[in-house]
C-alpha positions, 0 to 999 in steps of 0.5 A: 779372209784367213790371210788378212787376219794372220797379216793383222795378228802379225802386224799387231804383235810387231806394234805390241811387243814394243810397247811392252818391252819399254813400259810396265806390264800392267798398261791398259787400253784407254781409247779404241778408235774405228777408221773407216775407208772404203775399198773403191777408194772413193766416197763416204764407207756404206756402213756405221762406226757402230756398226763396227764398235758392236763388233768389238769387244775390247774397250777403255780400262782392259788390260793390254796384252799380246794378241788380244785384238785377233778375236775382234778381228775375226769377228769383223771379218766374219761378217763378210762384209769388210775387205780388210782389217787391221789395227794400230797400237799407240802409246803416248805419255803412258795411254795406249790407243788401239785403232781400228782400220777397216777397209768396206766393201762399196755397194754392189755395181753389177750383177751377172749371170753366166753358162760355164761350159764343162771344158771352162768357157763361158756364155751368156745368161741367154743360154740359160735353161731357167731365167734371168730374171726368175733367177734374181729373185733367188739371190739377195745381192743386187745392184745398190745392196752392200756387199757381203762375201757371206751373202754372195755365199748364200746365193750361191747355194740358193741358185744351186738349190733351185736348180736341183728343185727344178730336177736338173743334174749335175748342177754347180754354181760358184762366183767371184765378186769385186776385183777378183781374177781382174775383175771390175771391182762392184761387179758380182759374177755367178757361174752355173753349170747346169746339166740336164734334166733326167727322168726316172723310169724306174724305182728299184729297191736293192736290199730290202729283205725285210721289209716291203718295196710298197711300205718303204714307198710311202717313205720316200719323196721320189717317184717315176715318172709321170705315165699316160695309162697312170693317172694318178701319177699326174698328182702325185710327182712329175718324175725328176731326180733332185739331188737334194729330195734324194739326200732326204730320201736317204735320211728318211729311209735310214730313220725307218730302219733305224726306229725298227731295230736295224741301228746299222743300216746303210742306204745309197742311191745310185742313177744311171744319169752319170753314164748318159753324161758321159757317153760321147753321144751326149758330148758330142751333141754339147759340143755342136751346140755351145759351139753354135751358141758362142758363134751367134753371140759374137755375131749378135755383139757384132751386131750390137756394135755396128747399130750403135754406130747409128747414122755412120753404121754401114747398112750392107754390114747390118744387112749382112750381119742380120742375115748371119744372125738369123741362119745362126739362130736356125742352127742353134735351134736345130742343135738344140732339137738334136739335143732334145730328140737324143734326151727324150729317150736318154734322159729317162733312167733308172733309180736304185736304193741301195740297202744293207739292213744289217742286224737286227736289235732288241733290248736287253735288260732294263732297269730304272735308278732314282737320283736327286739333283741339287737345283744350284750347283746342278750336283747329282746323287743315287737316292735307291743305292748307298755309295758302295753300290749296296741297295738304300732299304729306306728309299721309297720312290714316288713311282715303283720299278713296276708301274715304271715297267709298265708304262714303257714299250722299250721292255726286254725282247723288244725291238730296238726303236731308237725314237721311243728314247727321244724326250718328245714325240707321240711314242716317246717312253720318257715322255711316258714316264714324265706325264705319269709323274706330272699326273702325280704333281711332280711336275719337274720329274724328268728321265735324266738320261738313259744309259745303253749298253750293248751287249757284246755277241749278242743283239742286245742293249741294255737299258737304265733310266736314271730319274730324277723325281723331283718334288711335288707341287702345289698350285698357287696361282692360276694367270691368264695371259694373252686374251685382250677381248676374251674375259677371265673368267670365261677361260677360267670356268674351263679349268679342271683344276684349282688353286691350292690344289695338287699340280695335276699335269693330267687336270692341267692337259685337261683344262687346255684340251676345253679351252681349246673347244671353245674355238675361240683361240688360235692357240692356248698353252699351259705351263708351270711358272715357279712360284716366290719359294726358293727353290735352291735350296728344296730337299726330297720330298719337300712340296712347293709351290708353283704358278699355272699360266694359260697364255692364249692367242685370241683369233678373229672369231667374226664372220661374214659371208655373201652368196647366192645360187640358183636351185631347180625347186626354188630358183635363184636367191642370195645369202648373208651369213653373219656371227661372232663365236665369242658373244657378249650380250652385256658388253657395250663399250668399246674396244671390245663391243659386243665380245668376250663371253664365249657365247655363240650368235649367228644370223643367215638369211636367204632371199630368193623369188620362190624361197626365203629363210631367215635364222637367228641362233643364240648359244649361252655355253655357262647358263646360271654360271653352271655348265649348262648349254643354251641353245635357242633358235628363232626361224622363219620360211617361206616357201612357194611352190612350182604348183602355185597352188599355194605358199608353205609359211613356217615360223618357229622357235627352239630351245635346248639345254645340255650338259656333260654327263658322268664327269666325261667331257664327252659324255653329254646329254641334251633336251630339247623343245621346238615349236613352230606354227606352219600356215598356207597362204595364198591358196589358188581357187582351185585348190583342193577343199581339204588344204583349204580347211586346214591352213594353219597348224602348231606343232612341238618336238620333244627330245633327248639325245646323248652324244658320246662320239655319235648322237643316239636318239633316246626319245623323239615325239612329235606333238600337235598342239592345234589345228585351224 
C-alpha cells in the first residue's frame, strides 16, 4: 500500500510541475473525474464512483498546487479496498482535470484454511484441532463478499483470538490474499499455527509482600485447573492458559496496586509451556505425526484422482490406494494418541505473576486554587489570587477551602489512590466536589485539573485542585422526553424540584431516583439543557437559567404468565397470571388503551380440582393528586379438603392507604382494613354438630405498619364482625 502511494505522488509531481511552469500560478481545478477498473481485468468494479468521490475531498473551484492529491490518495488506499490508485492531471485551454484512476479489488473466489507447521510446510484444514467450519464463522470474508485488505486483517486476529479463547498456545495466524506469492487472484488464504493446549497446575504469586495471594486472587480471570476432590472448581474455570486473559490479568493487577499507593508496580507472567515446546521430546512427536498427516494427504489426493476417473479408473489401483488409506489413518491416530499420552502429563504446567511492588506513595500537601473560565475563547484566570501570586482578599468562594477538604479522601497522609482523581467513578474526589456544587446550583462547576507534584526524596505528591465554580443557575423548564404512552404528569408528579426554583442537582438526582421507582421505564436520565441566555458573555457570580430534560425509555410493562403444577394437599391446577404496571383506567383510545397513568392492576387465577383462587388488585400510587397510595384487593378461595368433610369458601375484600412520612421517600406509614366472610359448605352427614352450627363467619383486620427498610407492625387486631 505505501509503495502504491509514493509511485502516485511521484507520478502526480512529474504531471503538476509541468503544468505549473507553463501556466500562471493561481489555476484551479475545475473537474474531478473517477475511473474505475477492476484488478481481474474483466467485468463491471464491485463498487460505486460514489463511493470513491466520498473519499475525495478536492473538488471544482480549489486551488491547484503540488502534492495536493496525496491526502485523498491515502485516503482511498486506506480503505483496503482498492489495489491501486493514481491520478492524472490535465490542462486544456486553461481548465485543469484531475482524474482519479482506481484499480478494485474483485470479489472473494475462495477462502482456505491451512496448518502451517513450524519447519514452514503446510497441511490441510483437515489437520485442524477447531473446524472449518466453526472457524468461517469467525471471519468476515467470504465467497462473493468484496475484498478488503483491512478485513482480511481483521480476520486474521479474529481467528487468533479464538484460538487463544479456546487455551491453545502459541497460536500465529497470517495470510495472503489475490495474486500474492503466485497465487490465484480471488483466492484468500489464512495460515495458523496452532500450539497446544496447556493446563495450569499451579498459580504462583512471586513478590507480593504486602498483600495477600487470596486477595489478589479475586483479581485475576486465571485459575488452576479443574480437580476431582475440587468441585468447585468445575464452576469456576477449566484451567487454560489464554494469552489474552493473561494480558488482562496483568492490567488488572497493575491497577490494584496502583489504585493503593504503589504507582511503580510492575507485574510479569511467566509459564513453563515455553520449556515442554522446546524439549525434543515434544519435537520429536510433532514430527512423527505431521509427517504421518502429510503422507495420508497424498494418498487421499491419489485417491481422489483415480476416482474421478470413474468408469477408466483402475479397480486394483483403488482397491490399493484404499487399503494405503486405511493403514494410514491408523498411523496417524496412533501418532496422534502418542501425541496425547505425552501432553496428559506434560501439558500441565505452572503459572508465576511476577510482582515488584516498588514504593509505597501518600500524599502530600493539598491545596484548592479557584479560576474563571470564559465560555467563548475557553481563556482562563485565578480568581483567589492577584497576577503577582499575592492572595485576592475580596474573593469569596462558593465553596470554602474547608468544606472542600472535607469532602475529598486524597487528604495528606493518605494513600496515594490514582482512581479517586478520576472525573467518574463511585470514589471519584472531583465527582465529590462536583456533586456538592450541583447540590449549591452550580451545576456546571467542575475540577479543571488537578496538578501533582511529587516531591523529591520523599513518597510524597502534592496535590492542587484547580476549580472552576461556574454560575449559579435557575430551572426554567422542566421537559419530558421519550414517554409515548406514559403521561406527563405522571413523570412530573415525581419531581422533587420545580420551575423557577434553584437548580438543586441533590433534588434533580432525587426525582430520578423515584421515576426510577415507578418501574415503569427502562431507563430515566436527567440533564441540564441550556436555556435562550447567552451564556458567552456571563461573569462570575451571574445567575442563569437552564432547561431540566427527563428522557425516559418506556419499557413493556404488561405481563401474561400460564402455569400449572401438582400440590400434595390440593392436587393438580393451572394458573393465569395477567397485568399491567402502568394502568390508566381513564384512557379508552387507542394506541395506548388502557396505559399511562402509573397505576397497578393485576389478576391470577388458579383452577384446580381441590383448590381454586381468584385475585384481582388495583394500585392508585397519586389518590386525590396527592401522594397517597391505594392498594385495594377483591379475592375469592375455594378450598376442599383431603377429609371431604366439607368445603372452606372465602371471599374477601382490602384496602389500604400509605403515604411517605417525614419527608423521607423511605420512611412510609400504611393503614389497612380487610374484610372477608369465610363459610363451609357441603359439609358430609357426618361432620361434626359444632362445625355444622357454625358455617358462616365475617371477620376484619385492622393495621398500621411502617416501612423504613424493614416492615414494623405498629398495630394488628383482628375483629369478629358476625357469626352464623
Amino acid at each position: 500500500m505505501k509503495t502504491s502511494i509514493l509511485i502516485t505522488t511521484a507520478l502526480v509531481l512529474l504531471l503538476v510541475v509541468p503544468v505549473l511552469t507553463a501556466q500562471p500560478a493561481d489555476l484551479k481545478v475545475t473537474e474531478v473525474e473517477v475511473s474505475l477498473k477492476s484488478l481481474m481485468d474483466k467485468g463491471e468494479p464491485d463498487i460505486t464512483k460514489a463511493y470513491v468521490r466520498n473519499h475525495i475531498r478536492i473538488r471544482p473551484g480549489d486551488k491547484f498546487r503540488p502534492g495536493m492529491t496525496n491526502s485523498d490518495v491515502h485516503a482511498l488506499m486506506k480503505t483496503g479496498r482498492f489495489h491501486d490508485v493514481r491520478v492524472e492531471a490535465s490542462l486544456e485551454k486553461g481548465k485543469v482535470t484531475l482524474k482519479f484512476i482506481v484499480v478494485v479489488y474483485p470479489k472473494v473466489a475462495t477462502v482456505d484454511f491451512l496448518l502451517k507447521r513450524p519447519d514452514g510446510s503446510e497441511l490441510t484444514a483437515l489437520s485442524l484441532q477447531i473446524k472449518e467450519k466453526k472457524l468461517r464463522k469467525k471471519i468476515t470474508l467470504r465467497k462473493g463478499v468484496l475484498y478488503s485488505d483491512a478485513q482480511r486483517k481483521a480476520d486474521e486476529k479474529a481467528l487468533r483470538d479464538h484460538y487463544e479463547e479456546e487455551g491453545y498456545y502459541p497460536v500465529k495466524v497470517t495470510s495472503i490474499g489475490y495474486g500474492k506469492l503466485g497465487k490465484t487472484p480471488g483466492e484468500v488464504i489464512y495460515y495458523i499455527t496452532e500450539g497446544e493446549q496447556f493446563q495450569i497446575e499451579n498459580m504462583i504469586f512471586e513478590g507480593n509482600e504486602n498483600f495477600d495471594t487470596d486477595d489478589l486472587m479475586d483479581f485475576v480471570k486465571a485459575r488452576e485447573r479443574r480437580r476431582w476432590f475440587n468441585p468447585i472448581s468445575w464452576f469456576t474455570n477449566d484451567g487454560r492458559i489464554r494469552p489474552l486473559e493473561l494480558d488482562e490479568d496483568i492490567e488488572r493487577l497493575g491497577t490494584y496496586y496502583r489504585n493503593r499507593g504503589y504507582l511503580d508496580a510492575k507485574v510479569e507472567v511467566t509459564h513453563t509451556a515455553d520449556v515442554v515446546l522446546a524439549s525434543d521430546a515434544y519435537q520429536q512427536r510433532v514430527k512423527t505425526l505431521n509427517k504421518a498427516r502429510a503422507a495420508l494427504e497424498v494418498l487421499k489426493v491419489s485417491l481422489f484422482t483415480e476416482e474421478k476417473k470413474g468408469d477408466t479408473a483402475d479397480e486394483d489401483r483403488l482397491d490399493q490406494l484404499e487399503d494405503q488409506v486405511d493403514d494410514q489413518e491408523d498411523v496417524v491416530e496412533d501418532a496422534e494418541d502418542e501425541m496425547e499420552d505425552y501432553l496428559d502429563d506434560a501439558a500441565y504446567v505452572d503459572l508465576t505473576f511476577k510482582i515488584t511492588e516498588g514504593q509505597l506513595y501518600h500524599v502530600g500537601k493539598v491545596d484548592f486554587e479557584y479560576y474563571w473560565q470564559n465560555a467563548r475563547d475557553g481563556e482562563t484566570r485565578r480568581l483567589d489570587a492577584e497576577p503577582d501570586g499575592t492572595a485576592n482578599l475580596g474573593f469569596e468562594p462558593v465553596i470554602p477551602k474547608l468544606t472542600l477538604m472535607s469532602l475529598i479522601r486524597m487528604r495528606e497522609g493518605e494513600v496515594y489512590a490514582p482512581e479517586r482523581l478520576l472525573r467518574s467513578g463511585p470514589k471519584s474526589d472531583l465527582r465529590a466536589i462536583q456533586n456538592h456544587y450541583g447540590r449549591k446550583s452550580h451545576i456546571n462547576a467542575r475540577v479543571l485539573r488537578v496538578v501533582r507534584k511529587p516531591v523529591t526524596g520523599t513518597d510524597q505528591i502534592d496535590l492542587i485542585f484547580k476549580i472552576f465554580e461556574g454560575n449559579p443557575f435557575n430551572l426554567d423548564l422542566v421537559q419530558i422526553e421519550g414517554n409515548e404512552k406514559t403521561k406527563d404528569f405522571v413523570i412530573r408528579r415525581e419531581l422533587a424540584i420545580s420551575s423557577g426554583e434553584r437548580f438543586d442537582m441533590g433534588r434533580v438526582e432525587r426525582s430520578r431516583s423515584r421515576i426510577e421507582g415507578m418501574r415503569i421505564f427502562e431507563s430515566v436520565r436527567t440533564f441540564a439543557r441550556r436555556g435562550p441566555d447567552a451564556r458567552q458573555g456571563a461573569n462570575p457570580g451571574e445567575t442563569l437559567t437552564d432547561d431540566l430534560v427527563v428522557a425516559v425509555r418506556e419499557k413493556n410493562t404488561g405481563s401474561f404468565m400460564v402455569g400449572g403444577g401438582y400440590s400434595t394437599d390440593y392436587g393438580a391446577f393451572a394458573n393465569v397470571i395477567m397485568g399491567q404496571e402502568n394502568f390508566d383506567i381513564k384512557r379508552w383510545r387507542r394506541p395506548h388503551l388502557l396505559q399511562g397513568a402509573g397505576q397497578k392492576i393485576r389478576l391470577k387465577t388458579v383452577a384446580g380440582g381441590n383448590y381454586n383462587n381468584y385475585r384481582l388488585d388495583f394500585e392508585e400510587p397519586w389518590l386525590l393528586d396527592r401522594k397517597l397510595k391505594l392498594t385495594t384487593s377483591l379475592y375469592v378461595e375455594e378450598v376442599s379438603y383431603y377429609s371431604r368433610k366439607f368445603d372452606v369458601d372465602q371471599t374477601g375484600f382490602n384496602i389500604g392507604l400509605e403515604q411517605t412520612l417525614l419527608g423521607n421517600d423511605f420512611l412510609r406509614g400504611k393503614i389497612y382494613l380487610t374484610l372477608e366472610e369465610v363459610g363451609l359448605t357441603d359439609l358430609e352427614s357426618d361432620t361434626s354438630t359444632e362445625l355444622k352450627n357454625d358455617k358462616s363467619r365475617t371477620k376484619g383486620h385492622i393495621g398500621l405498619q411502617l416501612h423504613g427498610g424493614q416492615v414494623m407492625h405498629v398495630e394488628y387486631k383482628d375483629i369478629v364482625i358476625s357469626e352464623k
